[in-house]
C-alpha positions as YAML, in Angstrom:
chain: A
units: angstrom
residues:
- id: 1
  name: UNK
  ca: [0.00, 0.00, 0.00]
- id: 2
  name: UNK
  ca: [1.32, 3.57, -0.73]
- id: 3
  name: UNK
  ca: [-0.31, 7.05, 0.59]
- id: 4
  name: UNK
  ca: [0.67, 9.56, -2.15]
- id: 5
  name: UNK
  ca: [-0.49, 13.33, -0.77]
- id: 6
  name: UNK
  ca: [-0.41, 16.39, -3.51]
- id: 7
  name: UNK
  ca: [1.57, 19.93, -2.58]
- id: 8
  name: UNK
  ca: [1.96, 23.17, -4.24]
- id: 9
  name: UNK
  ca: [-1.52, 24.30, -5.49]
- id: 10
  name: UNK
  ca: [-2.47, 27.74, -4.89]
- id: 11
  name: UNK
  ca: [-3.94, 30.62, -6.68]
- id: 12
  name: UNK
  ca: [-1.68, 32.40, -9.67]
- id: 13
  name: UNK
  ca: [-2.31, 34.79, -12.49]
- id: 14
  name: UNK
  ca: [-2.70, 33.90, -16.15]
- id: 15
  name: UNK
  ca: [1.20, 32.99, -17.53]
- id: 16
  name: UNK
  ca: [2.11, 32.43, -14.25]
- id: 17
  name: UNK
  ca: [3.72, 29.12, -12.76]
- id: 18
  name: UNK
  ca: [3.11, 26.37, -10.22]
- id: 19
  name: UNK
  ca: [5.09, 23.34, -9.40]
- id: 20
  name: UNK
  ca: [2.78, 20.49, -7.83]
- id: 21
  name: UNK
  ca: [4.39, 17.91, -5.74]
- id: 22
  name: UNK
  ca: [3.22, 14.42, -5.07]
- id: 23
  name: UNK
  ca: [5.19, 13.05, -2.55]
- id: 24
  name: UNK
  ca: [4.60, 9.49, -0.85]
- id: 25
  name: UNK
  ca: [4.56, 7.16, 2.23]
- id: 26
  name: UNK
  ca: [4.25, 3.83, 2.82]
- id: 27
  name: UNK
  ca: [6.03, 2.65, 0.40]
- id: 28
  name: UNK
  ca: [8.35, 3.59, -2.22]
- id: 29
  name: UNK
  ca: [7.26, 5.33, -5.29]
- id: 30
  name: UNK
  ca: [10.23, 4.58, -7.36]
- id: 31
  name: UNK
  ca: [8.69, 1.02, -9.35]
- id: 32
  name: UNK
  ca: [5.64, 2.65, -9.94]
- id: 33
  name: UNK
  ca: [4.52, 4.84, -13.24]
- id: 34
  name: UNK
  ca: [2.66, 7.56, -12.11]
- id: 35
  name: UNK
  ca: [0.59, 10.23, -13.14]
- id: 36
  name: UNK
  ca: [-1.44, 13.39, -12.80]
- id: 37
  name: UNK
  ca: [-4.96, 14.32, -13.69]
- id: 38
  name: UNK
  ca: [-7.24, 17.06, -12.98]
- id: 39
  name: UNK
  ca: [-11.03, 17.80, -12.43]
- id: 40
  name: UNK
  ca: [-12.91, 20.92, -13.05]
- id: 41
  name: UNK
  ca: [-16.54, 21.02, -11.56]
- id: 42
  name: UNK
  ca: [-18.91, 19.46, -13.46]
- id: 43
  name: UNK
  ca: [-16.13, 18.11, -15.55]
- id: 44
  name: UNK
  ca: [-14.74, 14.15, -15.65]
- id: 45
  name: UNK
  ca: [-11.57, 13.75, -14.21]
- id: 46
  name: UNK
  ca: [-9.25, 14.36, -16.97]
- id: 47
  name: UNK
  ca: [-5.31, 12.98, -17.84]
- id: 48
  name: UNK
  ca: [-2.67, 15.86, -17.65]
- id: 49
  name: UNK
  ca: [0.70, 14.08, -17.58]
- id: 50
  name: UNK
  ca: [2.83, 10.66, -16.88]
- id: 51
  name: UNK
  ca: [5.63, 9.70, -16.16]
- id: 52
  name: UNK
  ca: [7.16, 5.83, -16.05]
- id: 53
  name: UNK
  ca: [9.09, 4.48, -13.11]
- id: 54
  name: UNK
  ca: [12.23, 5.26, -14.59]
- id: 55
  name: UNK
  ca: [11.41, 8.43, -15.56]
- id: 56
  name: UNK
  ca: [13.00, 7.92, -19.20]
- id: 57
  name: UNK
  ca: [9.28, 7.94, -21.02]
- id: 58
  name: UNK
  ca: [6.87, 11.21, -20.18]
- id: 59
  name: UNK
  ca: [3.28, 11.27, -21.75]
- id: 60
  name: UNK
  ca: [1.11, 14.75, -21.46]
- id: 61
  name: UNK
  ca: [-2.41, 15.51, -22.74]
- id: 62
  name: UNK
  ca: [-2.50, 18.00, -25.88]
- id: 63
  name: UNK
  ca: [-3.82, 20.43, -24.03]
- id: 64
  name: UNK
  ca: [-0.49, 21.40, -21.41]
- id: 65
  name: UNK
  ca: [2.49, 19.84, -24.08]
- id: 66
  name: UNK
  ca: [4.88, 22.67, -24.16]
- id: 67
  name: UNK
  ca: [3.54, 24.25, -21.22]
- id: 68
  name: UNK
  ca: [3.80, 21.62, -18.20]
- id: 69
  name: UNK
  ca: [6.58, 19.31, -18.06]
- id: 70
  name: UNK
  ca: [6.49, 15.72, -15.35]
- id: 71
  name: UNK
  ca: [9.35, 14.78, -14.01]
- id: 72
  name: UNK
  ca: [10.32, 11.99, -10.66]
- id: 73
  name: UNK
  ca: [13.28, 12.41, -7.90]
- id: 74
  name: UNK
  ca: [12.82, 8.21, -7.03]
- id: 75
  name: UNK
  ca: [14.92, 9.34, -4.21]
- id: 76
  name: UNK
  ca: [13.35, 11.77, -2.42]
- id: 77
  name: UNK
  ca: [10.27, 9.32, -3.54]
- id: 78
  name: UNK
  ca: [8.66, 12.52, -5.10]
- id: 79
  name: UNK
  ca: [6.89, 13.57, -8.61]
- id: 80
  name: UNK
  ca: [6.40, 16.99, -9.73]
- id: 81
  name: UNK
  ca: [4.22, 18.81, -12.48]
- id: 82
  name: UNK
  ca: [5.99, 22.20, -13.16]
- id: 83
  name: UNK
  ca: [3.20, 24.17, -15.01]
- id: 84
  name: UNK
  ca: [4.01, 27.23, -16.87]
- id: 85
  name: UNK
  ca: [2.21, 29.66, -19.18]
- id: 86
  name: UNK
  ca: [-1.07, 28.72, -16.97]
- id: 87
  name: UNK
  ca: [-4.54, 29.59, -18.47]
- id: 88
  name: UNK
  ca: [-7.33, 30.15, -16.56]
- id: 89
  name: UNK
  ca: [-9.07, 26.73, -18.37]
- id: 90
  name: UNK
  ca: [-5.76, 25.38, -15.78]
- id: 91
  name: UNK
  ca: [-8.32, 25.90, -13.06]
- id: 92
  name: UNK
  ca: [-9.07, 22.15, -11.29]
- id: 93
  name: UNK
  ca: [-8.02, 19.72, -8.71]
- id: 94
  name: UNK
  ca: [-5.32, 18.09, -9.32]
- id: 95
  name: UNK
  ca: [-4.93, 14.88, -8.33]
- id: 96
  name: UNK
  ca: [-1.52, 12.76, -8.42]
- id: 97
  name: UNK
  ca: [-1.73, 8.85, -9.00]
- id: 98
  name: UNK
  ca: [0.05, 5.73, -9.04]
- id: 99
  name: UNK
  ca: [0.30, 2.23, -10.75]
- id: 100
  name: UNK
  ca: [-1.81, 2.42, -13.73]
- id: 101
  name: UNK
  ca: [-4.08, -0.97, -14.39]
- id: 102
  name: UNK
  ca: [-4.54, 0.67, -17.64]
- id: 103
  name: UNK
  ca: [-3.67, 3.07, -20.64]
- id: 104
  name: UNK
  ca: [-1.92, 6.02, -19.11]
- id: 105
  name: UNK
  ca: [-4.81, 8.68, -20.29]
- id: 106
  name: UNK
  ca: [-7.33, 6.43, -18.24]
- id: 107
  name: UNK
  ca: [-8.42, 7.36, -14.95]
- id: 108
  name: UNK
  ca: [-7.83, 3.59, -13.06]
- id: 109
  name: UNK
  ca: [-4.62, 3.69, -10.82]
- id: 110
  name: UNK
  ca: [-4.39, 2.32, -7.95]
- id: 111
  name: UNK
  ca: [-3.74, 4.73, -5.75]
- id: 112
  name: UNK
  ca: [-4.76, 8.29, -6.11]
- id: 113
  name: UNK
  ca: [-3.59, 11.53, -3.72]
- id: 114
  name: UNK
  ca: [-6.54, 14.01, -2.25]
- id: 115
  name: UNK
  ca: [-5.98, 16.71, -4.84]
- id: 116
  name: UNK
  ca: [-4.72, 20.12, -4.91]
- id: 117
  name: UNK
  ca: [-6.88, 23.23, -6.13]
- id: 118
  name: UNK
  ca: [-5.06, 25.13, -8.28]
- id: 119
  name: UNK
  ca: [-6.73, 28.39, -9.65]
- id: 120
  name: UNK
  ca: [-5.44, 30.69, -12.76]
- id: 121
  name: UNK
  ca: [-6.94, 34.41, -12.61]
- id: 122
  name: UNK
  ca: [-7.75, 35.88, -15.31]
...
């Protein structure tokens, strides 16, 4: 079992940045591929970015490539999502996760982190 809790959300201005962090207990995050999503209200819970164990492959949803980048420190048994150029349609929870049971894009991991609210101002 692993206990992954999100850090680093907050409120920022349109072409700001934020840099979430997903750090974990329990158990170590380094043979797991992980991932984040987000959820807007009224909105399914979406795939942003992922990252393998390894860190050597990345994956990232059309909608942040160029503008967030995933990345894994296996030994401080953290992920981050640094997010630049934010938009206000950047506004969500975001959630980290880990060990996919399916396609990276698809919301069914394992475990899953509480969330962070991050909100872009317009």
């Amino acid at each position: 079992q692993v206990q992954v809790v999100e850090s680093g959300g907050g409120v920022v201005q349109a072409g700001g940045s934020l840099r979430l962090s997903c750090a974990a207990s329990g158990r170590s995050l380094s043979s797991y591929d992980m991932g984040w999503f987000r959820q807007s209200p009224g909105k399914e819970r979406e795939f942003v970015a992922g990252i393998s164990w390894s860190g050597g492959s990345t994956f990232y949803a059309d909608s942040v490539k160029g503008r967030f980048t995933i990345s894994r420190d296996n030994a401080k048994n953290t992920v981050y999502l640094q997010m630049n150029s934010l938009k206000p349609e950047d506004t969500a929870v975001y959630y980290c996760a880990a060990d996919p049971t399916g396609q990276w894009y698809s919301p069914k991991y394992r475990y899953w982190g509480q969330g962070t609210q991050v909100t872009v101002s317009s």
